[in-house]
DRENTOR-14163 format. One line per 3 residues: their letters; for each residue z, x, y of N, C-alpha, C. Coordinates in nm, 3 decimals, m for minus. Atoms other than C-alpha are relative to their C-alpha. Layout:
% residues N
A = Z X Y Z X Y Z X Y; ... .
***
This chain:
% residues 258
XXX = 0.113 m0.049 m0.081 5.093 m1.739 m1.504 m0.107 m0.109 0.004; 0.096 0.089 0.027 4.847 m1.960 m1.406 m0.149 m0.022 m0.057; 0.116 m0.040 0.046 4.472 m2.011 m1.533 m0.078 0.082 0.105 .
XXX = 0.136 m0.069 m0.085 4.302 m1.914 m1.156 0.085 0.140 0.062; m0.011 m0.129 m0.040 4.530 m1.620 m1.107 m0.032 0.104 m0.121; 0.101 m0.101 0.169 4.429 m1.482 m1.495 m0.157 0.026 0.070 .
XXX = 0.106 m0.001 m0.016 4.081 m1.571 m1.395 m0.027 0.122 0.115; 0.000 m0.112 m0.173 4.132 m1.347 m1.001 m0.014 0.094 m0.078; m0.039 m0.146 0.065 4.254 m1.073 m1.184 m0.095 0.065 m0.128 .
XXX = 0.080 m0.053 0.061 4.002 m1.062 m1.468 m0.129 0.029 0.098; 0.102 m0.058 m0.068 3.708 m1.043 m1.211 m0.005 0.097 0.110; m0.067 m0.135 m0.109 3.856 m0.802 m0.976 0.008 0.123 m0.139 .
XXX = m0.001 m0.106 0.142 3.908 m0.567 m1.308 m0.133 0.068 0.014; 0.141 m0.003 0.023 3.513 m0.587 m1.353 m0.093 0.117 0.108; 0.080 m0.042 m0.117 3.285 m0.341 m1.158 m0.120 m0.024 0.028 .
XXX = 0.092 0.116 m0.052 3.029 m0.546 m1.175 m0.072 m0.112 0.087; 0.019 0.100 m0.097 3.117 m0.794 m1.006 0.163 0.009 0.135; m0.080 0.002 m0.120 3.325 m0.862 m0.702 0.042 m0.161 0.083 .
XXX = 0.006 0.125 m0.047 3.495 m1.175 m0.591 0.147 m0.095 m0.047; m0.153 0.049 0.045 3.826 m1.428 m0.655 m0.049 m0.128 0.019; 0.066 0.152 0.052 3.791 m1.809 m0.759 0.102 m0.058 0.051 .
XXX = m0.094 0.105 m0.042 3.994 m2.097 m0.654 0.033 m0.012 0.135; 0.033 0.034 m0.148 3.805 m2.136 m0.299 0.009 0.118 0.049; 0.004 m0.146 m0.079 3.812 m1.743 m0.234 m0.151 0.034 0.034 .
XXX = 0.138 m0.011 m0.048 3.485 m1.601 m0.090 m0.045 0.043 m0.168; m0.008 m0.011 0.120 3.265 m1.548 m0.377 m0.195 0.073 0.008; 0.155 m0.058 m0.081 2.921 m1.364 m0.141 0.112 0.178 m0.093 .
XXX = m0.030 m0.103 0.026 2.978 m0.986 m0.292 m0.028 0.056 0.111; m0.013 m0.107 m0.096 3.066 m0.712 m0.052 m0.021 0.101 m0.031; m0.040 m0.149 0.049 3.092 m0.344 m0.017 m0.071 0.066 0.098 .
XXX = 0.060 m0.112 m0.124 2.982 m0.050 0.247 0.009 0.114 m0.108; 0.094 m0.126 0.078 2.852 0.183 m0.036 m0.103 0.076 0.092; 0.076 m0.006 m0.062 2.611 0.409 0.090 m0.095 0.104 m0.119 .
XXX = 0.123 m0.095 0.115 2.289 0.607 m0.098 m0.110 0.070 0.086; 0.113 m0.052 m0.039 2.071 0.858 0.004 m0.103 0.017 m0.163; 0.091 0.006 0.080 1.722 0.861 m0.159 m0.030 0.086 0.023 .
XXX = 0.088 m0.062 0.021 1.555 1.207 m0.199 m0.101 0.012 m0.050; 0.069 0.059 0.058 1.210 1.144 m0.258 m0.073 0.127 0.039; 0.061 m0.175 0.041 1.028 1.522 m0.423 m0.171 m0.070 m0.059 .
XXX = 0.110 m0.016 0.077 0.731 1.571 m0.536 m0.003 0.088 m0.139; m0.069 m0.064 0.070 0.737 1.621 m0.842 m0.071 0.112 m0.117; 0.049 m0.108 0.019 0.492 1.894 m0.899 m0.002 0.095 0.015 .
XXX = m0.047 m0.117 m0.018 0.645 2.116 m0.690 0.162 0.015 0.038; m0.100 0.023 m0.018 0.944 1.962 m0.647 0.087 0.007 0.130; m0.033 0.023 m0.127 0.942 1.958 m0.268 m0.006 m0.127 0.044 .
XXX = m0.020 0.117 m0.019 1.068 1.677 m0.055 m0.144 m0.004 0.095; 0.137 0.067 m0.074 0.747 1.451 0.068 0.036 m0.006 0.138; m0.013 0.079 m0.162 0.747 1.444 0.457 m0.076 m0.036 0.033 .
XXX = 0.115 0.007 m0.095 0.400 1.379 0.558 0.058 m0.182 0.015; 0.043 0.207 m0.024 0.444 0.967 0.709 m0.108 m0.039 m0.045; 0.186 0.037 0.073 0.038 0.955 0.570 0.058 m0.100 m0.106 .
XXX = m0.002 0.055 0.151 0.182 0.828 0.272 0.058 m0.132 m0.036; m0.080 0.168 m0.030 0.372 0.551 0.384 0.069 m0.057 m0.131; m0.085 m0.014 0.101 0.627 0.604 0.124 0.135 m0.070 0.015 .
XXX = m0.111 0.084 m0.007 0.918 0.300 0.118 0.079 m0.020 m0.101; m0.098 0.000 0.105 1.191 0.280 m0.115 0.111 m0.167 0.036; m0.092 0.145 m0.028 1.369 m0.064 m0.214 0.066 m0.030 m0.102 .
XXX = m0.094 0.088 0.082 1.637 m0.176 m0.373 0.043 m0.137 m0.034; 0.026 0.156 0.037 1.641 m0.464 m0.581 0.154 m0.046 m0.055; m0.064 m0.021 0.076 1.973 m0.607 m0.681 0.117 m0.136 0.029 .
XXX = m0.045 0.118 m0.065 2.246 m0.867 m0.574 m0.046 0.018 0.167; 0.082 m0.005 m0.112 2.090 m0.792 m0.231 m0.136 0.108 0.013; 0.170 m0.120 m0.024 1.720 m0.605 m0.112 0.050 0.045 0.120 .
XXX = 0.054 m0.084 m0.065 1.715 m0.354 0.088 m0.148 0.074 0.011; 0.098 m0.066 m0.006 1.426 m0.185 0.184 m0.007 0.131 0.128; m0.042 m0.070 m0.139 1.366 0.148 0.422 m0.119 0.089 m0.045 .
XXX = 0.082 m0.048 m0.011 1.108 0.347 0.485 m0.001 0.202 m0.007; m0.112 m0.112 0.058 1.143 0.731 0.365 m0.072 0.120 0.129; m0.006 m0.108 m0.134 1.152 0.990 0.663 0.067 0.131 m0.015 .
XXX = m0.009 m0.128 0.022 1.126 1.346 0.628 0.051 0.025 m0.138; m0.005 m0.023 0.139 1.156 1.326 0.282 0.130 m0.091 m0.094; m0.087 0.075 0.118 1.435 1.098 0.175 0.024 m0.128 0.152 .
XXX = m0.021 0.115 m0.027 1.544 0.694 0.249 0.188 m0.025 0.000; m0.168 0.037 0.037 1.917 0.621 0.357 0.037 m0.121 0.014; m0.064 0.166 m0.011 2.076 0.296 0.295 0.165 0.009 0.023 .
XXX = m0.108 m0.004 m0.059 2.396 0.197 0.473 0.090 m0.110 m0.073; m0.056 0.145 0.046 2.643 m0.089 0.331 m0.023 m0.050 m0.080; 0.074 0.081 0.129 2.509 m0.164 0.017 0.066 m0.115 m0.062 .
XXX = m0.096 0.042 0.159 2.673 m0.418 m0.214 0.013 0.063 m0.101; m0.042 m0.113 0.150 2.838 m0.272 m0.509 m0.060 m0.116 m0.057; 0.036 0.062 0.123 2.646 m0.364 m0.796 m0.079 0.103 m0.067 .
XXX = 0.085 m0.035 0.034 2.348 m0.274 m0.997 m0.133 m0.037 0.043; 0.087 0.062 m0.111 2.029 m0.236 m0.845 m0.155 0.056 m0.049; 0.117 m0.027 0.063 1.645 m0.158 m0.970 m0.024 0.110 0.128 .
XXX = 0.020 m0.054 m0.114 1.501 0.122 m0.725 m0.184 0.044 m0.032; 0.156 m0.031 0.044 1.133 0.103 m0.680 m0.082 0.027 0.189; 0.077 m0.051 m0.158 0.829 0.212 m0.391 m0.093 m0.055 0.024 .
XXX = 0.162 0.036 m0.042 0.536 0.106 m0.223 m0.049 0.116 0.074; 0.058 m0.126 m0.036 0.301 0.401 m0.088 m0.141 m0.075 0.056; 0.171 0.016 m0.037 m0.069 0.395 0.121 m0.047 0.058 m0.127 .
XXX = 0.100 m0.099 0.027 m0.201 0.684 m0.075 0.082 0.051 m0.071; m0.024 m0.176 0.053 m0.142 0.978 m0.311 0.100 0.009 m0.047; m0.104 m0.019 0.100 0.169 0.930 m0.513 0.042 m0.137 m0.084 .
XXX = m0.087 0.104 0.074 0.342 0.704 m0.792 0.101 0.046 m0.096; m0.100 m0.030 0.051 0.628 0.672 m0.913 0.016 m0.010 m0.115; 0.016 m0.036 0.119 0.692 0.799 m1.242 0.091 m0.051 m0.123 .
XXX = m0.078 0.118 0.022 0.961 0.562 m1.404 0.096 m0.131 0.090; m0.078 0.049 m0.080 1.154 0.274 m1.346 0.156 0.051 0.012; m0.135 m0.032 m0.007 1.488 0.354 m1.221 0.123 m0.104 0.049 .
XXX = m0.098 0.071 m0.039 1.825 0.136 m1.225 0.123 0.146 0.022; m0.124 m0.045 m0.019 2.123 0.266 m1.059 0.106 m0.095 0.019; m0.161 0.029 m0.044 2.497 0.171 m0.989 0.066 m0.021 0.092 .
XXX = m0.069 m0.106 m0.158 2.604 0.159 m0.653 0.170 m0.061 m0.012; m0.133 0.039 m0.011 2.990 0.129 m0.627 0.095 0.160 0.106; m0.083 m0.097 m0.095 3.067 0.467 m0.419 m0.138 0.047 0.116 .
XXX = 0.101 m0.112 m0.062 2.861 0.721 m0.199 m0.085 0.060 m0.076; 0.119 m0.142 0.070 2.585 0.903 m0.372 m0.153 0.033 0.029; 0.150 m0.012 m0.005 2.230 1.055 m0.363 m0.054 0.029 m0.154 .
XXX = 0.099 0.048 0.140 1.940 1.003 m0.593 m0.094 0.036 0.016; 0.108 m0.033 m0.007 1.650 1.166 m0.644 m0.088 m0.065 m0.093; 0.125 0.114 0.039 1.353 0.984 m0.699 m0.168 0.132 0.031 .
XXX = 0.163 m0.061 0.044 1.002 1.217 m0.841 m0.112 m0.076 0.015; 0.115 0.116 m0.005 0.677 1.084 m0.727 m0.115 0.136 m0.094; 0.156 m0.095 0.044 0.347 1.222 m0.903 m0.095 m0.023 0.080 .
XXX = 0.171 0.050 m0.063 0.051 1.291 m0.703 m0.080 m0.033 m0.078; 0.151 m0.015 0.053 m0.255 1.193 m0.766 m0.106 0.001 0.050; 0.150 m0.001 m0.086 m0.618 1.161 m0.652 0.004 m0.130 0.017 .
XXX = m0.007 0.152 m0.042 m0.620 0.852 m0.459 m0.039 0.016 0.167; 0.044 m0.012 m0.169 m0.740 0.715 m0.102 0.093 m0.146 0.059; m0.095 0.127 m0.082 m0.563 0.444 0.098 m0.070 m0.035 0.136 .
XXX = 0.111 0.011 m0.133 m0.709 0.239 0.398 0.147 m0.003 0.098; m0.068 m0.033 m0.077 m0.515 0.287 0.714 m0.035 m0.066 0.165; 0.041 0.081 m0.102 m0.723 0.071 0.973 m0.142 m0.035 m0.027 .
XXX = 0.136 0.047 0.049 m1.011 m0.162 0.973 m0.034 m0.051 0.220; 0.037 0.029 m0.143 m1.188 m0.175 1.340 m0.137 m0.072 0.004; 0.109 0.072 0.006 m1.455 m0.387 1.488 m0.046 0.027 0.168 .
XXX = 0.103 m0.027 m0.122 m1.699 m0.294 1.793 0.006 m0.134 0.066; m0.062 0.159 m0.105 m1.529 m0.561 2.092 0.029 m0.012 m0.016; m0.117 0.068 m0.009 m1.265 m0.634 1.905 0.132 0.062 m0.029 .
XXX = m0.068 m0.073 m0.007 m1.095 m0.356 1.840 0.090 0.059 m0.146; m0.085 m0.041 0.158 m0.795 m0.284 1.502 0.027 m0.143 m0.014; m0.010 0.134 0.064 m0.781 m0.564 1.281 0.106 0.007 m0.064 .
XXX = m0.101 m0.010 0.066 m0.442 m0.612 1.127 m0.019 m0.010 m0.114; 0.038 0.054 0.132 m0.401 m0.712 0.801 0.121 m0.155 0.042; m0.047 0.163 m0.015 m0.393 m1.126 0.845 m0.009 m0.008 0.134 .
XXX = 0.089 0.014 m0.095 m0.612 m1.059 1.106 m0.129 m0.136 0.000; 0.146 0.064 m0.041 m0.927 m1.224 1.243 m0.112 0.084 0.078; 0.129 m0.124 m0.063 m1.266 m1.098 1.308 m0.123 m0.134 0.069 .
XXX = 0.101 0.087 m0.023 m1.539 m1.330 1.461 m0.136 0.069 0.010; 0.144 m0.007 0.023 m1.870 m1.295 1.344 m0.123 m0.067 0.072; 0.141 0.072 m0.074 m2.182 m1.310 1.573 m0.152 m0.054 m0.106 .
XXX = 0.079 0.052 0.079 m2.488 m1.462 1.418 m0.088 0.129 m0.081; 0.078 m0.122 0.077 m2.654 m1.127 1.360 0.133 0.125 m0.051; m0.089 m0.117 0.074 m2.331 m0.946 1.211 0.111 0.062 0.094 .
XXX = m0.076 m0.089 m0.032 m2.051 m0.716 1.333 0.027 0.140 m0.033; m0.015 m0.150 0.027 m1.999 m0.322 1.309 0.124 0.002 m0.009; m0.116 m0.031 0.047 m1.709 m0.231 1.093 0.017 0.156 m0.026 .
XXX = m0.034 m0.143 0.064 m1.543 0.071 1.060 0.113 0.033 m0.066; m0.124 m0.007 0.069 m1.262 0.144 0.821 0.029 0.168 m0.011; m0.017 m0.087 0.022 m1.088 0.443 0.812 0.130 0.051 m0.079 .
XXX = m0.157 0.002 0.069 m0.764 0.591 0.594 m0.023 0.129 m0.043; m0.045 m0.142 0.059 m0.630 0.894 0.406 m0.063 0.001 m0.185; 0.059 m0.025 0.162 m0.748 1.054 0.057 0.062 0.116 m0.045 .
XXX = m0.034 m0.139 0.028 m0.602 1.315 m0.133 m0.050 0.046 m0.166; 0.033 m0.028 0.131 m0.747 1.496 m0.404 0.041 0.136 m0.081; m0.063 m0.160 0.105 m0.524 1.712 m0.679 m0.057 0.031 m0.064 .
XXX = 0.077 m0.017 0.119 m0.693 1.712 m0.986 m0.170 0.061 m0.013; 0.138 m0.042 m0.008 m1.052 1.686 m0.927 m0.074 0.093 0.089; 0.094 m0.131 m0.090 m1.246 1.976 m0.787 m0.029 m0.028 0.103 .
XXX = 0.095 0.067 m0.104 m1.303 1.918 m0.454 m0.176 0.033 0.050; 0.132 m0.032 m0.002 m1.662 1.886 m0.415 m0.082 0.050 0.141; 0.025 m0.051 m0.101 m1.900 2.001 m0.160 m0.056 m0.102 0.111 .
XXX = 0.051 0.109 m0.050 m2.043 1.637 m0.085 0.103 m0.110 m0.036; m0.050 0.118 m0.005 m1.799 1.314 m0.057 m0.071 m0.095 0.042; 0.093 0.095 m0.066 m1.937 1.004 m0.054 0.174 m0.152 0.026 .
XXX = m0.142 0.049 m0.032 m1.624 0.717 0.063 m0.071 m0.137 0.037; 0.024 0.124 m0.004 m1.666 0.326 0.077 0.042 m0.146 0.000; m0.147 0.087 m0.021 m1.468 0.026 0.184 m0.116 m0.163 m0.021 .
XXX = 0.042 0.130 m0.007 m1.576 m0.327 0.129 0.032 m0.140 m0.009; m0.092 0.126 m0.028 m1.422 m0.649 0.228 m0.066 m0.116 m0.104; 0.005 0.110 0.087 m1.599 m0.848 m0.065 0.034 0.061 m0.154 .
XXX = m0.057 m0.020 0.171 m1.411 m0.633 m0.356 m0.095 0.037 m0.068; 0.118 m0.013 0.105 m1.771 m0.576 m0.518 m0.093 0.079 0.088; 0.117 m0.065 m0.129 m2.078 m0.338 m0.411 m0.096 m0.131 0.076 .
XXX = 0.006 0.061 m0.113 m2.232 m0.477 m0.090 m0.141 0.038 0.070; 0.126 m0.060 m0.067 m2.603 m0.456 0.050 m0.033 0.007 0.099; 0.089 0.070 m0.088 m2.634 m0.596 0.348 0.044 0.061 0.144 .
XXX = m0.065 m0.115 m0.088 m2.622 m0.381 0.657 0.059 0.154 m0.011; m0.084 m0.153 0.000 m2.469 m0.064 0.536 m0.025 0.137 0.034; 0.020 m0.151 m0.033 m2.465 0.246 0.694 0.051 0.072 m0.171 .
XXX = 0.000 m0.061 0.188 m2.522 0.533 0.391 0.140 0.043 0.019; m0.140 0.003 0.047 m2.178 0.550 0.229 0.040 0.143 m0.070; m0.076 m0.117 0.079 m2.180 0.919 0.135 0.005 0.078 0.159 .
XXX = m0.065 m0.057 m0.118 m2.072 1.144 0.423 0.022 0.138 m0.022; m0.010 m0.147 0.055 m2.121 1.512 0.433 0.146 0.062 0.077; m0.116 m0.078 m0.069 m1.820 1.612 0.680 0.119 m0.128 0.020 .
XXX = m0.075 0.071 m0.054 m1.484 1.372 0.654 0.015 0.066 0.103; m0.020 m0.089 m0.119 m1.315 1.391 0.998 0.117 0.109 m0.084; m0.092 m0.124 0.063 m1.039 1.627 0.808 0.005 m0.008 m0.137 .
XXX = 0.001 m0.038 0.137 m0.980 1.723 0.458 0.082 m0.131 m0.089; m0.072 0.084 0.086 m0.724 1.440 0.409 m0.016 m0.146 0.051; 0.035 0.096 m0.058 m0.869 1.175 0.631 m0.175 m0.068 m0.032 .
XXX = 0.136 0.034 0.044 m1.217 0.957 0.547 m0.051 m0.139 0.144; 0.010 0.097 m0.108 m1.421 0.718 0.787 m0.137 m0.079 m0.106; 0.099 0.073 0.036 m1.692 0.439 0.689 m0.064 m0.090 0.079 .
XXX = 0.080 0.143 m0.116 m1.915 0.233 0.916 m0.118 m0.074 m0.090; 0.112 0.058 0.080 m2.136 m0.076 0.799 m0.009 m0.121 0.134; 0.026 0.043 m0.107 m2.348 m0.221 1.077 m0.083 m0.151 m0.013 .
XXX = 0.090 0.139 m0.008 m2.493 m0.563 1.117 0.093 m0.054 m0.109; m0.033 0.112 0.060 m2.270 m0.702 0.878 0.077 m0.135 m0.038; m0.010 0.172 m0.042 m2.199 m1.092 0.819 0.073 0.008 m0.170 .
XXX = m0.114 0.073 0.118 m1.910 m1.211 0.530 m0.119 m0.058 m0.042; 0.022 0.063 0.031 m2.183 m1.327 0.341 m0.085 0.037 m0.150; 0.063 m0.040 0.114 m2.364 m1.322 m0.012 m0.141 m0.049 0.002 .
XXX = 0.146 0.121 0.051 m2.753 m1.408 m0.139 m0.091 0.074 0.069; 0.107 m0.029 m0.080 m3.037 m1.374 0.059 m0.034 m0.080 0.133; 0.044 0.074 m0.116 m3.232 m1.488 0.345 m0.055 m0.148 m0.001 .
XXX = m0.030 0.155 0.035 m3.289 m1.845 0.181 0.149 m0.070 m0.036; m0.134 0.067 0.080 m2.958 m1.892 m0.007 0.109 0.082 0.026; m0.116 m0.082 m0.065 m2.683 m1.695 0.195 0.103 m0.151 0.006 .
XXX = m0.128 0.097 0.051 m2.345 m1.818 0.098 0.093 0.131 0.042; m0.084 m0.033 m0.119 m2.065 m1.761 0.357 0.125 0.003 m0.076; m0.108 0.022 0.057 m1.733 m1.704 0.310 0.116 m0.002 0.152 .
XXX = m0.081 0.025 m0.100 m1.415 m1.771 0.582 0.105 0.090 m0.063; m0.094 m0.085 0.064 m1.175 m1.526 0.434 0.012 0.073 m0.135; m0.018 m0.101 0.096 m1.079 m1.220 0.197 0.079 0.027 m0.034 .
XXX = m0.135 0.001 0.027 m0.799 m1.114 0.036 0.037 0.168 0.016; m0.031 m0.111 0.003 m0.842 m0.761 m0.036 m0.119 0.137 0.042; 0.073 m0.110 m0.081 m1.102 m0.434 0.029 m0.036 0.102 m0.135 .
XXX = 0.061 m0.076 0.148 m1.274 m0.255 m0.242 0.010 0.149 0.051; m0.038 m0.165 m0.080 m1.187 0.174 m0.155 m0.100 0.041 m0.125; 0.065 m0.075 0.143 m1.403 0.410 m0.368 m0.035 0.099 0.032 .
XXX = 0.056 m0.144 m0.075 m1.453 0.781 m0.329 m0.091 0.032 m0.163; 0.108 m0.029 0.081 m1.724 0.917 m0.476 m0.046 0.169 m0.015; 0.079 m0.157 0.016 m1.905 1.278 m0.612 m0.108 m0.033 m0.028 .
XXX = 0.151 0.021 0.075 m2.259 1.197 m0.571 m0.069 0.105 m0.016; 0.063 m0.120 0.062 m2.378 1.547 m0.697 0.067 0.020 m0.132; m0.025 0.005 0.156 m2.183 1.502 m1.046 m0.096 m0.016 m0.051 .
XXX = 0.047 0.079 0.104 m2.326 1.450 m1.319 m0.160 0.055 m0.016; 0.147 m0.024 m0.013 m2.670 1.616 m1.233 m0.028 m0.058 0.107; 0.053 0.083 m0.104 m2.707 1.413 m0.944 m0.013 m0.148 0.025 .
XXX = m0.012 0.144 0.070 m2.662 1.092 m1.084 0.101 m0.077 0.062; m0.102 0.023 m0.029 m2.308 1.080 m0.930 0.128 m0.065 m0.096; m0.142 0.080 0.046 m1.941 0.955 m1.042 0.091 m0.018 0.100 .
XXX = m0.110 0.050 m0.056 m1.665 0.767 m0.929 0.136 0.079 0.003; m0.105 m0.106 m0.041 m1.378 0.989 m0.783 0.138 m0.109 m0.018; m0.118 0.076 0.029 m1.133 0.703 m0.783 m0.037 m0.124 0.102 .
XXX = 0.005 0.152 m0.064 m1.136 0.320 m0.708 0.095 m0.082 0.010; m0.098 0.034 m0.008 m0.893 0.101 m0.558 m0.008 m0.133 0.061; 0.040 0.086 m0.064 m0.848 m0.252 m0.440 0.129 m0.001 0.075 .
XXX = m0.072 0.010 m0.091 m0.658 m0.284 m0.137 0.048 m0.133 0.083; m0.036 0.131 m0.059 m0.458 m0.604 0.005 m0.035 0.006 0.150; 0.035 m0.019 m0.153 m0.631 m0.648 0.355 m0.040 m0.124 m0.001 .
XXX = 0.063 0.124 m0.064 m0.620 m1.000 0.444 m0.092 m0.035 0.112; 0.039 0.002 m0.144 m0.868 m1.095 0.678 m0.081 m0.165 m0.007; 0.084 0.122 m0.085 m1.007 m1.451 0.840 m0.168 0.000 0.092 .
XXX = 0.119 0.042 m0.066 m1.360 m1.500 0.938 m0.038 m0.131 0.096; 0.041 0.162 m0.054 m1.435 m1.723 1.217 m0.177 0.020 0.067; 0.158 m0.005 0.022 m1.831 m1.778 1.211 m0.025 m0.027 0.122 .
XXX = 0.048 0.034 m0.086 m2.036 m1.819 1.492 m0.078 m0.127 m0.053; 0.101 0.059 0.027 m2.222 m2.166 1.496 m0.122 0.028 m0.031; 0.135 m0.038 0.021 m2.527 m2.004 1.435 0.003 0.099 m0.078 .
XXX = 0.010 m0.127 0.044 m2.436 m1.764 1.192 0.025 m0.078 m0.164; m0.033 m0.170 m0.022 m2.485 m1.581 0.977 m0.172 0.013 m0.053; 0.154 m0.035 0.038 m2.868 m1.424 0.981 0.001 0.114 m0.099 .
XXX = m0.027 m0.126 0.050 m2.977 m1.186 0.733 m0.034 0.071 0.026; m0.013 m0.132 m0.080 m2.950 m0.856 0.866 m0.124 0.052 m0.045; 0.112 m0.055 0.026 m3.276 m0.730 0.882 m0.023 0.158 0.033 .
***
């Protein structure tokens, strides 16, 4: 018997792996397939709302990724192997371990998310210029731009209060300059939030020593109960959000917003 037909035959054995040596293909195959049921796992119903922007991906000798619709994610053709299975979400759930599976036949898998109290941004708009992507651009006039950010919030745990206050800010840190007031007696719905901040210019300091900036990385989220506490207020939950964005300045900018 020779050494590369021992060798064929021991890795064909293996379910691991997949493949034959001595110039045979050696890319792993397979048309496995997996459904993902993705519950909640408080009441143990499947998640449908799309709000949540709930994606499921498999990590493994190949990625998949798929986006989970009406409550579960199906993957077609998988490679047989072993594969990590993890999520990305806007808002309002995480996943509650990591999970490796197996794939080598047909099967489904249920995957438990936990809610929680959390908000997610969902669009960042600008007065003339319209929805800003993320790895967008915004151009700043010398006296500022009107932003409005808006996204989803959901709150399990904490009492919902009778006053929300909700707050987005493209420098990651609190923000003075221009802002419309950041507490808000009526979101537009129970699971939706809005924020406007007017006149304002990417910039830090004051009206001598304003220091500019040409880009951001991410978006500071923060819901708030400003009647806790006696009146004092607390933080409902804070989040930093990846929202790339590009500033292109006006020559004459940026004034401070008076």
């Amino acid at each position: 018997m020779s050494p590369c037909f021992f060798r064929s035959s021991f890795l064909l054995s293996s379910l691991s792996l997949i493949g034959v040596c001595c110039g045979g293909p050696t890319a792993p195959s397979g048309d496995a397939s997996v459904v993902v049921r993705v519950i909640d796992e408080a009441t143990s119903l499947p998640i449908v709302d799309p709000a949540f922007g709930i994606s499921v991906k498999l990590t493994g000798p190949a990625t998949y990724t798929r986006t989970v619709s009406g409550g579960t994610a199906s993957f077609s053709s998988v490679v047989s192997g072993t594969y990590s299975l993890t999520t990305e979400f806007t808002y309002g759930y995480r996943q509650l371990d990591l999970i490796s599976i197996i794939i080598d036949r047909p099967q489904t898998v249920t995957l438990p998310m936990l809610p929680v109290d959390d908000l997610g941004l969902t669009e960042v708009l600008v007065d003339g210029q319209g929805s800003i992507p993320k790895g967008g651009s915004i151009n700043v006039a010398a006296d500022g731009v009107t932003l409005t950010f808006r996204g989803r919030y959901q709150l399990v745990k904490y009492p919902r209060p009778s006053l929300l206050g909700f707050l987005a800010d493209p420098f990651s840190a609190p923000f003075e300059y221009g802002t419309a007031a950041s507490y808000v007696t009526a979101p537009p719905s129970d699971t939706q939030w809005e924020f406007t901040m007017s006149r304002w210019v990417p910039c830090l300091g004051g009206s001598v020593n304003l220091t500019c900036v040409t880009a951001s990385e991410s978006i500071l989220l923060r819901l708030n109960d400003p009647r806790a506490r006696a009146g004092a207020g607390t933080t409902i939950m804070s989040r930093l959000q990846s929202w790339p964005i590009t500033y292109r300045l006006a020559p004459d900018c940026c004034r401070y917003p008076l």
